[in-house]
Wavefront OBJ file of the C-alpha trace (Angstrom):
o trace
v 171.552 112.487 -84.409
v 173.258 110.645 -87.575
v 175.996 109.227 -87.459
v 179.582 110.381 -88.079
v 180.389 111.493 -91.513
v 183.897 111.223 -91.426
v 186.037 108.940 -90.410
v 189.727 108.381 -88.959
v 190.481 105.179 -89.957
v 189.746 104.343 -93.681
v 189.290 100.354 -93.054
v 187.646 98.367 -89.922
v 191.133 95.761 -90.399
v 194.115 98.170 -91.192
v 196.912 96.526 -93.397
v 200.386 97.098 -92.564
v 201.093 99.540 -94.694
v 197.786 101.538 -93.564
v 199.100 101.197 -89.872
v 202.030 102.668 -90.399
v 200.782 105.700 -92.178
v 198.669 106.305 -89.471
v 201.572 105.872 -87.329
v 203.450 108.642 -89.233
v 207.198 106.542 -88.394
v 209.650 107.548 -91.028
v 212.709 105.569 -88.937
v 211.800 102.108 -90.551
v 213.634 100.617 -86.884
v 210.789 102.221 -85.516
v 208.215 101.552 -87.242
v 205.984 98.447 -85.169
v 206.268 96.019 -84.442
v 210.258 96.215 -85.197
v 210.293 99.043 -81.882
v 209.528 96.760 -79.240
v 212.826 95.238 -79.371
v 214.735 98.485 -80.111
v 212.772 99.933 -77.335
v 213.432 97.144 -74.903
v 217.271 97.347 -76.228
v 217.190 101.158 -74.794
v 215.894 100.347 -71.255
v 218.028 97.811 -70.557
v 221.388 98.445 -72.145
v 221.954 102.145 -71.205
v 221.799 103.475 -67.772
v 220.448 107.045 -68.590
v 217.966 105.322 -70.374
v 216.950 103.150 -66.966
v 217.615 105.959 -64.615
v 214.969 108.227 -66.405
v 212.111 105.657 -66.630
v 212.728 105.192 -62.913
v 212.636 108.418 -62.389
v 209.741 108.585 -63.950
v 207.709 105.466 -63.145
v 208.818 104.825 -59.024
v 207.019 108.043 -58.027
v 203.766 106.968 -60.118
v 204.019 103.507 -58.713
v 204.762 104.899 -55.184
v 201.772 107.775 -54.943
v 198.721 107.163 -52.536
v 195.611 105.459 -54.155
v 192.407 105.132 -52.963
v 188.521 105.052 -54.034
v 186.321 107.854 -53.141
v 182.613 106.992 -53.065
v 181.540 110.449 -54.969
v 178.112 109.223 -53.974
v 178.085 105.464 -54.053
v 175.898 102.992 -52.205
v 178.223 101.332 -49.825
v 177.517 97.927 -51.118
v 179.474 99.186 -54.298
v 181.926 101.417 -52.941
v 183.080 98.022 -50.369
v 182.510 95.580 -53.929
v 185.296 98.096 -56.116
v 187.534 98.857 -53.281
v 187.811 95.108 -52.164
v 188.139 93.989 -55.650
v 190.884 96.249 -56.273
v 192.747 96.050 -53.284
v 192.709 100.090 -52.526
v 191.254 101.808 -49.380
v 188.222 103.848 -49.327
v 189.431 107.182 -48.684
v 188.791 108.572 -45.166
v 188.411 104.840 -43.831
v 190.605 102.506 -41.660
v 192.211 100.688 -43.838
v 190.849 96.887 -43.666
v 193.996 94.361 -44.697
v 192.700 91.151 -46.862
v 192.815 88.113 -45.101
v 194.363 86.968 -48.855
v 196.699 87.889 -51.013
v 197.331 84.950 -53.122
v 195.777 84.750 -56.478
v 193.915 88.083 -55.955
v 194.205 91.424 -58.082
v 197.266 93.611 -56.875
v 196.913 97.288 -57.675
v 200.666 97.527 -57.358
v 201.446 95.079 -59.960
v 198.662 96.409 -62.509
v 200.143 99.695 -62.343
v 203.661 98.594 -63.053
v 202.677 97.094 -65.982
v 200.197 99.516 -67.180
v 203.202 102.215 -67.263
v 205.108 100.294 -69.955
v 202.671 102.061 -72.238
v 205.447 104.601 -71.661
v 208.683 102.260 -72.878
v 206.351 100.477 -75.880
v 203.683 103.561 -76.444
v 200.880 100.708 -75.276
v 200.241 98.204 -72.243
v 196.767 96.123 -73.085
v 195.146 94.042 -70.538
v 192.544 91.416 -70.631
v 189.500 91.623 -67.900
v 189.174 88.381 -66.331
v 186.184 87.860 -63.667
v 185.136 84.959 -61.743
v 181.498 84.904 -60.239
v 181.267 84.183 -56.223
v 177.865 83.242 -55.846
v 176.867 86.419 -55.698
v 178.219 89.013 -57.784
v 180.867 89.251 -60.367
v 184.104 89.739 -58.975
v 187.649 90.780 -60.870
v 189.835 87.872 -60.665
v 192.543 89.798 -62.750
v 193.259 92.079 -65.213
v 195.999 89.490 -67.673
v 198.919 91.529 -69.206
v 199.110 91.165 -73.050
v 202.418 91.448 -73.768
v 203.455 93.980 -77.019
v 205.884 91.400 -78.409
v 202.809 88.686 -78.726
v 200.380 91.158 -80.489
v 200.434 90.599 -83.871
v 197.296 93.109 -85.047
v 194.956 96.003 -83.315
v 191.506 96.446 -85.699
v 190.511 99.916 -85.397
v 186.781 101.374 -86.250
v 186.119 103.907 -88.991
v 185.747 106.358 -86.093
v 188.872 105.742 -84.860
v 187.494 103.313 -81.890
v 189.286 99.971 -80.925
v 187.220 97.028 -81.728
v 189.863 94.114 -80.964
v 193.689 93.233 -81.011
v 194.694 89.732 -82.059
v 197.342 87.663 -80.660
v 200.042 85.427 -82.447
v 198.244 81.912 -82.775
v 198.911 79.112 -80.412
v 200.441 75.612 -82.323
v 197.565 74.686 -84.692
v 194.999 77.533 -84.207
v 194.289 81.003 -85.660
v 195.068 84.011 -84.320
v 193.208 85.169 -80.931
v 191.320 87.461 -81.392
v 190.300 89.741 -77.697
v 187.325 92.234 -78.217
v 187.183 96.108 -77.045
v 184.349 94.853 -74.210
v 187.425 92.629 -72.825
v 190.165 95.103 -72.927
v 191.900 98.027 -70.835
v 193.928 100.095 -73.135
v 196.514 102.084 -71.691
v 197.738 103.992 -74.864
v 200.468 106.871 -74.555
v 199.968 110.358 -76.355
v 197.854 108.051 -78.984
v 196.058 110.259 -81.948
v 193.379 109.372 -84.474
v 193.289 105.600 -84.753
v 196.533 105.011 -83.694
v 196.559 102.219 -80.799
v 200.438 101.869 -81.154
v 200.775 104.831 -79.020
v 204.350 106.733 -78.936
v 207.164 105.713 -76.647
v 208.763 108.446 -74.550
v 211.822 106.907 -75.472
v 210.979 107.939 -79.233
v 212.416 111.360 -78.941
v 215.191 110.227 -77.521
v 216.732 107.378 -80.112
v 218.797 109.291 -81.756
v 220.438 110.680 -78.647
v 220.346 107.371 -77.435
v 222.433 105.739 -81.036
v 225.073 108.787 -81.035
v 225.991 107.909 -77.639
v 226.756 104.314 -78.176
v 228.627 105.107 -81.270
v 230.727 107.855 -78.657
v 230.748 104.744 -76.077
v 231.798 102.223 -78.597
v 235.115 104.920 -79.995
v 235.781 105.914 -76.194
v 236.249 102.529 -75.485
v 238.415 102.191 -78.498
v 240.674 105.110 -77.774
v 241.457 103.417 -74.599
v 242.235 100.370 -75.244
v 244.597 101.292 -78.027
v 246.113 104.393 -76.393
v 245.624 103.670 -72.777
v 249.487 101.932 -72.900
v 250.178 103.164 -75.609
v 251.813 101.546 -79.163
v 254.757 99.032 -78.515
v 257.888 99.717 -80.818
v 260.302 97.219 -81.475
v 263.700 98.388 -82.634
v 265.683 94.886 -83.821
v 269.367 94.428 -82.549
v 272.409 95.617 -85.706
v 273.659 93.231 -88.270
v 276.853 91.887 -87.105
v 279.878 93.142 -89.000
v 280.986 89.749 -90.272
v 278.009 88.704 -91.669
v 277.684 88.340 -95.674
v 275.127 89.481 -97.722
v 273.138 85.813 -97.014
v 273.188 86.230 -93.282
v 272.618 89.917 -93.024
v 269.153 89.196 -94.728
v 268.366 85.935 -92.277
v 269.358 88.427 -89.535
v 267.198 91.186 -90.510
v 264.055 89.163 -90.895
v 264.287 87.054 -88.248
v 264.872 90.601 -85.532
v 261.687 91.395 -87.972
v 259.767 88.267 -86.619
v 260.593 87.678 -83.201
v 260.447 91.899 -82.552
v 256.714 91.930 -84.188
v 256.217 88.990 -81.662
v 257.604 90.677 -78.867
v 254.682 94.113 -79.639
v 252.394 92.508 -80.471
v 251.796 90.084 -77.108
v 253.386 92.982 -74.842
v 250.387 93.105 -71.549
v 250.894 94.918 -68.735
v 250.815 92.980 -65.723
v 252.666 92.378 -62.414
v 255.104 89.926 -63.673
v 254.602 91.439 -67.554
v 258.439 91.872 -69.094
v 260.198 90.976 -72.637
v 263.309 89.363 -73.038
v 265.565 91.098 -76.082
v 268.833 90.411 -78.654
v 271.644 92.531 -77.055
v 271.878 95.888 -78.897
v 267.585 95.560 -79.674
v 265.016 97.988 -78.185
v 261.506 98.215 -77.222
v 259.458 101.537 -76.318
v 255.774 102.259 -75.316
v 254.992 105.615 -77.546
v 251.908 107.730 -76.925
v 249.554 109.421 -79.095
v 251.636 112.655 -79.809
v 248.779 115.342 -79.767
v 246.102 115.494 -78.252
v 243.413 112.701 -78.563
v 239.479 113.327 -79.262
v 237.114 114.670 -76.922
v 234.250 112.031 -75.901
v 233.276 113.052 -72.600
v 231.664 116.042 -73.335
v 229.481 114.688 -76.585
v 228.252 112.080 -74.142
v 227.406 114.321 -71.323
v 225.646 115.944 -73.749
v 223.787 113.091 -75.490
v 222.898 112.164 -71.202
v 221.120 115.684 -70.552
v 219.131 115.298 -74.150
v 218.066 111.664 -73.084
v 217.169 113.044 -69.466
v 215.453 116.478 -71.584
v 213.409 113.621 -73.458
v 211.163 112.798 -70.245
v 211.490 116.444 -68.807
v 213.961 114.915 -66.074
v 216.361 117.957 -66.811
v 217.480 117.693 -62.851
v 219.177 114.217 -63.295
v 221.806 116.231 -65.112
v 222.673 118.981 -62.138
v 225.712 117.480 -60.592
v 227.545 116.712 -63.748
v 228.965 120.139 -64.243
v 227.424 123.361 -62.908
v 223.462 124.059 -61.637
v 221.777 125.695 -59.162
v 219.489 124.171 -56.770
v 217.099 126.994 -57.595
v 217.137 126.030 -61.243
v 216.781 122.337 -60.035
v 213.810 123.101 -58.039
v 211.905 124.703 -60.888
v 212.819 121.816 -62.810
v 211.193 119.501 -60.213
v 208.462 121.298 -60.766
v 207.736 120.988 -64.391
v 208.917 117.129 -64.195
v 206.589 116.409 -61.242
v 203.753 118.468 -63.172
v 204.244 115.823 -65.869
v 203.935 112.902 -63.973
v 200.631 114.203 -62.038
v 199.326 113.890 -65.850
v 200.502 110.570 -66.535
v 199.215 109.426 -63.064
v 195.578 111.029 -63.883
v 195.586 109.360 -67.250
v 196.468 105.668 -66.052
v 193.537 106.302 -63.027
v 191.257 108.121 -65.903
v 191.353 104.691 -67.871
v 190.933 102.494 -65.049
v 188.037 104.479 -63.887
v 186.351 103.979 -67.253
v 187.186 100.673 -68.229
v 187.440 98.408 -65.406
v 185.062 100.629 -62.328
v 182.744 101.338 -64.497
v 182.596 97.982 -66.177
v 182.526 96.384 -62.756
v 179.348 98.614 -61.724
v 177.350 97.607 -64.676
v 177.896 94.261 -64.432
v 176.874 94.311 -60.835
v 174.268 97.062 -60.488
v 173.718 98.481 -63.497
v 174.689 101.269 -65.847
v 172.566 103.688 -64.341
v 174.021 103.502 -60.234
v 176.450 105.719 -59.484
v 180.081 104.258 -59.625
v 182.973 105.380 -57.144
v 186.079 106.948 -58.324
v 189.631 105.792 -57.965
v 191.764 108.935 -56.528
v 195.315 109.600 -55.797
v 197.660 111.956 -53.925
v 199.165 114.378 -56.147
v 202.762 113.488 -56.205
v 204.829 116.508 -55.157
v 202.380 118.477 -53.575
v 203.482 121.633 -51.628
v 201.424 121.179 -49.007
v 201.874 117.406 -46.878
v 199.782 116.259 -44.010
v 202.358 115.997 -41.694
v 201.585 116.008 -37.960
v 203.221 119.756 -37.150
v 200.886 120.793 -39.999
v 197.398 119.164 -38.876
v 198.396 120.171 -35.334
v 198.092 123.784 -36.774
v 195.565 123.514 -38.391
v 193.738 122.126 -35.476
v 194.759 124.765 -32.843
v 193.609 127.681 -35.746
v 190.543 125.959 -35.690
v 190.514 125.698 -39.798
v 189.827 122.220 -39.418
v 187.989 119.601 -36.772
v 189.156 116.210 -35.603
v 186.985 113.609 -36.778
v 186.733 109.834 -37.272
v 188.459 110.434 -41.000
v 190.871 113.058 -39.779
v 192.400 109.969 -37.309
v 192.057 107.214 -39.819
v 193.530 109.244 -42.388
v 196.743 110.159 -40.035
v 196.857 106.604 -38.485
v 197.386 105.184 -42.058
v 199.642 108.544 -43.502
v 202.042 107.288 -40.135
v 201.596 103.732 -40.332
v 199.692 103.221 -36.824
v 197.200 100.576 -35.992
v 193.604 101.155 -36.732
v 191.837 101.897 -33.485
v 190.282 99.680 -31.834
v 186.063 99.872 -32.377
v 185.269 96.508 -30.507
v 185.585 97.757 -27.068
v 188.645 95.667 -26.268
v 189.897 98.850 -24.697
v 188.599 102.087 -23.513
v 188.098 104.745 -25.308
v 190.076 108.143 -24.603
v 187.001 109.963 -23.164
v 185.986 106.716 -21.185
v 189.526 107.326 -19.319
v 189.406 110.696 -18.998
v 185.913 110.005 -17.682
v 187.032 107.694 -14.863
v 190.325 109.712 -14.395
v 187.963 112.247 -12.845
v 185.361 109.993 -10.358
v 188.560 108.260 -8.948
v 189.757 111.793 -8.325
v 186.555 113.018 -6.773
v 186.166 110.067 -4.907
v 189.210 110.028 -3.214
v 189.316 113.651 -2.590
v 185.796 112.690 -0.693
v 186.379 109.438 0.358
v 187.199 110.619 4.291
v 183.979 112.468 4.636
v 181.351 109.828 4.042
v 179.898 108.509 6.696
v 181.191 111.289 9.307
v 180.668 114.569 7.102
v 179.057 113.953 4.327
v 176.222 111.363 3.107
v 176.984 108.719 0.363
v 174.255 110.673 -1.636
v 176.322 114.303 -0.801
v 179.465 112.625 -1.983
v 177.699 111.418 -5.486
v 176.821 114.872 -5.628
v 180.435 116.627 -5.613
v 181.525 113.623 -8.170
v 178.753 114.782 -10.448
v 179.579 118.502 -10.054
v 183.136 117.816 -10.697
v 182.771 116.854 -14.048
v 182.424 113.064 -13.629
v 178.877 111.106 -13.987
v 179.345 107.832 -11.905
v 175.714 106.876 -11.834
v 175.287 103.529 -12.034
v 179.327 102.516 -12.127
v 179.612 101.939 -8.483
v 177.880 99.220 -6.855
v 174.977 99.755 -4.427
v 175.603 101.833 -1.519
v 175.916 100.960 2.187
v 172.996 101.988 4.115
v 174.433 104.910 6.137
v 175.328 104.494 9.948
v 173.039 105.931 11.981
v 173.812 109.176 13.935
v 175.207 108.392 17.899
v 172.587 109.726 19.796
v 173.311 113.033 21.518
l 1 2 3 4 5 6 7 8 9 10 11 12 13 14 15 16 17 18 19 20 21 22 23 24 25 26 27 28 29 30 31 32 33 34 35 36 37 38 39 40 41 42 43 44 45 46 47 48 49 50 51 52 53 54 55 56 57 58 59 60 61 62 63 64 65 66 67 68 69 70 71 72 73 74 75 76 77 78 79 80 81 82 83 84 85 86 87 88 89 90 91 92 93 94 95 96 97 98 99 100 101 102 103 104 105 106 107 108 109 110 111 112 113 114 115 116 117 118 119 120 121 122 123 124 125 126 127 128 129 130 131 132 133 134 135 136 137 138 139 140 141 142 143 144 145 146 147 148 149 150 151 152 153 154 155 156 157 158 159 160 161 162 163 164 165 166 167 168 169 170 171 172 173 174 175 176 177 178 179 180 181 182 183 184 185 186 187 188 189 190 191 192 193 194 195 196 197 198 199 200 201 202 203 204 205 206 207 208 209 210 211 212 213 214 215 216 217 218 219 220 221 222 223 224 225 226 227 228 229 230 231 232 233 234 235 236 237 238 239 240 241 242 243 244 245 246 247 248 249 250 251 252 253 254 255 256 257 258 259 260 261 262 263 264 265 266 267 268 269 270 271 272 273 274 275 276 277 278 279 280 281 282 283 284 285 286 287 288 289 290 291 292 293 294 295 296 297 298 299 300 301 302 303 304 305 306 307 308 309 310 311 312 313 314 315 316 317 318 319 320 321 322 323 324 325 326 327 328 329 330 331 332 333 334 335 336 337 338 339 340 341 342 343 344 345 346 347 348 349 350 351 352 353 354 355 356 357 358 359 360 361 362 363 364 365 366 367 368 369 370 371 372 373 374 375 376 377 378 379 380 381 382 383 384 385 386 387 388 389 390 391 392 393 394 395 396 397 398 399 400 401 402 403 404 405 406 407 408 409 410 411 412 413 414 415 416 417 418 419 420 421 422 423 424 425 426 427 428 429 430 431 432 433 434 435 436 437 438 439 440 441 442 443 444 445 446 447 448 449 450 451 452 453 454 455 456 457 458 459 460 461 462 463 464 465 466 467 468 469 470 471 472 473
C-alpha cells in the first residue's frame, strides 16, 4: 500500500503559531503553554472546581485492576503483573516482598489523570535489566510546566516532546519509543489535549468576580456606614471661632467614622450635643447567591457531575440517580482509555522487549465502576444454591480478596476442609464401633462399617492388634 497522501500536521517541528491553530484556542489565557497555570489556578483556588475533579478522579483511582492473561504464557502473564504491581485476575493475590523503589500502579494512575486538569500527562519508560529480562523500573512523570515543545508527524503521529534545557545544555529531547501519552479528547495532531476544566473557565471567572463583589457588599454594608453629626457652634462664638469650631467637629468626627470597629470593648467618645449613627443600605442590596449557585451547577454540568448540585435547592433522588448514571457512564470511558494506553504502550512494549512482538501479551482489566450488579456474598450464595455458577479455586480467591481474607493456605500447614470433614466421619464411625471389636465384631468388620459410612481410613490407623482368640466353648 502507499503511503498516506494527506496529512494532519503540515510540518514534522510545528512553530508556535502552527500549534495553536491546530489547537483551535481563541482565549489567548488559554492558549499553551499560558493554561497550565490558569488551569492549576482553577483546581486549587475554588472548591467546586476541587470537589468535581475528585469526584471525578477518586472513583478512577479507587476501581479494581488486574491483568487477565487472554492467552498468555505464564512466564509473561507473572513478568507484566509483577512488574506492574496488579493481580492476575482469578489468582490469590501474591504481596511483594518490596515496595521501595518499585513501580506503583496507584501512583501512575494519579498522575496519568491530570491529562484531565492540563489536557496531557506524558511519562518517560524507564527499565532496568535483572540478569534476565528487562524489567520496568518506572514510568518518570514529565511534568506540563517543564515541556517546552511536542514534534508531531505529517500524519498526525508523535515523534518526541522536548524539555526546557538543564544550565548549559540544549533542550531534551524524549522520543515516541520512550513515551506514554495520556492525551484527553486530543484530535488531529494535537498532543495538547483539552482540559475538562476548559468548558468551564468562564463559569469559573464570573464566579470569582460574584465572590470578589459579595465579599465587598459585606464588608461595607455588613455594619453598615458610620455618620458623624458634629456638636452646634456655641452662641458666643464670632465669626473666627465659629469656623475653627466647625472644622475641627469636621476632623475629629471624620476620625471618629472612619476607625469605628465593632468589638467587645469597641465605643467612641463625643463633644456634648454631637452624634454618631450606623445607617444601612436603604433598599434592598444585590443578589449574589443565586448567580453563584448558578455558576456552581455549570462548573459541576462541565464534568457531567450534575448530582453535586442536588441539595442546594430542590432535586429528587430519582433525578439524582439517573444522573449517577450518565456521570458514572463517563468515567467507565475515561477509565478504559487510561488502561487502553497502558495496554499499548507500556504491556505491549514490555512483551516485545522480552519475548517478542509476535507472543501474545496479557491485558490489563478493571471493574466497571458503578456496576449494578456487585459480588457480594448474599449474591454468590445465590447464585451458588441456583446452581448458575460452581465454586472453584478462582471463585474463592476472587471472594477472599473482594472481602479482604487471607489467601488459603496451599502448603499443607493445615488441613484442608474435605480432609476434616473426612476425619470428622472415621472418628465418628469408630467410636460408634469402638465397643464391639474384639467381642462382636472383628478389627477387619469394624474397618468395614468405617468404609461404608462414608469415611476411607485405610492406611491412617496404625497396624492392628492381632485379635484375641475365641474362649473355648
Amino acid at each position: 500500500m502507499p503511503d498516506e497522501l494527506g496529512y494532519q500536521q503540515n510540518s514534522a517541528i510545528p512553530g508556535w503559531a502552527q500549534m495553536l491553530s491546530e489547537i483551535h484556542e481563541a482565549n489567548p489565557d488559554l492558549a499553551w503553554p499560558k493554561s497550565i497555570d490558569l488551569y492549576d489556578r482553577m483546581r486549587r483556588e475554588d472548591a467546586q472546581v476541587g470537589s468535581v475533579l475528585r469526584a471525578v478522579t477518586l472513583p478512577i483511582r479507587s476501581a479494581t485492576y488486574a491483568i487477565d492473561p487472554a492467552g498468555a504464557a505464564p512466564e509473561v502473564v507473572e513478568h507484566i503483573a509483577t512488574d506492574l504491581g496488579l493481580p492476575v485476575k482469578g489468582q490469590p493475590i501474591a504481596p511483594a516482598l518490596r515496595t521501595r523503589g518499585r513501580f506503583s500502579w496507584t501512583e501512575h494512575l494519579r498522575l496519568a489523570l491530570l491529562e484531565l486538569v492540563y489536557g496531557h500527562s506524558f511519562f518517560e519508560q524507564v527499565y532496568r535489566y535483572d540478569g534476565n529480562r528487562m524489567r520496568l523500573a518506572k514510568l518518570a512523570w514529565r511534568p506540563p510546566r517543564t515541556i517546552v515543545g511536542i514534534d508531531v508527524a505529517k500524519d498526525g503521529g508523535l515523534e518526541a516532546i522536548r524539555q526546557a534545557a538543564k544550565t548549559g545544555g540544549g533542550d531534551i529531547v524524549i522520543p515516541v519509543d520512550r513515551l506514554v501519552a495520556y492525551v484527553n479528547d486530543r484530535e488531529g495532531a494535537n498532543w495538547v489535549g483539552a482540559s475538562v476544566l476548559r468548558t468551564a473557565y468562564k463559569n469559573w471567572l464570573l464566579k470569582d468576580r460574584e465572590l470578589r463583589a459579595q465579599a465587598l457588599t459585606i464588608d461595607r454594608n455588613g455594619l453598615g456606614v458610620p455618620i458623624y453629626e458634629g456638636a452646634p457652634v456655641p452662641d458666643t462664638a464670632d465669626e473666627t471661632e465659629r469656623a475653627a469650631w466647625i472644622k475641627s467637629e469636621r476632623e475629629s468626627g471624620l476620625n471618629v467614622a472612619k476607625n469605628f470597629r465593632a468589638g467587645e470593648s469597641a465605643g467612641a467618645s463625643l463633644t456634648p450635643g454631637a452624634k454618631l449613627t450606623l445607617t444601612g443600605v436603604t433598599g434592598n442590596l444585590p443578589e449574589t447567591d443565586k448567580p453563584i449557585r448558578y455558576q456552581d451547577e455549570q462548573i459541576a454540568r462541565a464534568v457531567l457531575a450534575h448530582f453535586l448540585n442536588l441539595g442546594t435547592e430542590t432535586g429528587s433522588w430519582a433525578l439524582g440517580s439517573t444522573f449517577a448514571n450518565f456521570f458514572t457512564d463517563s468515567l467507565n470511558g475515561v477509565a478504559a482509555h487510561i488502561v487502553d494506553v497502558t495496554q499499548q504502550h507500556v504491556v505491549e512494549d514490555l512483551v516485545d522487549l522480552n519475548y517478542g512482538p509476535t507472543v501474545p501479551a496479557p491485558r490489563i482489566v478493571f471493574e466497571p465502576i458503578g456496576s449494578e450488579h456487585p459480588a457480594t456474598a448474599e449474591a454468590i450464595k445465590a447464585l451458588l444454591e441456583s446452581k448458575a455458577i460452581t465454586r472453584d479455586d478462582a471463585l474463592e480467591a476472587h471472594m477472599r480478596a473482594a472481602y479482604s481474607l487471607p489467601v488459603r493456605d496451599t502448603d499443607g500447614g493445615a488441613a484442608s476442609e474435605v480432609d476434616a470433614q473426612a476425619a470428622r466421619a472415621a472418628v465418628e464411625a469408630v467410636q460408634k464401633v469402638y465397643l464391639g471389636v474384639g467381642v462382636v465384631l472383628s478389627v477387619e468388620e469394624a474397618r468395614e462399617l468405617v468404609r461404608r459410612a462414608g469415611a476411607d481410613i485405610a492406611g491412617a490407623l496404625p497396624a492392628a492388634p492381632p485379635t484375641p482368640e475365641e474362649p473355648n466353648a
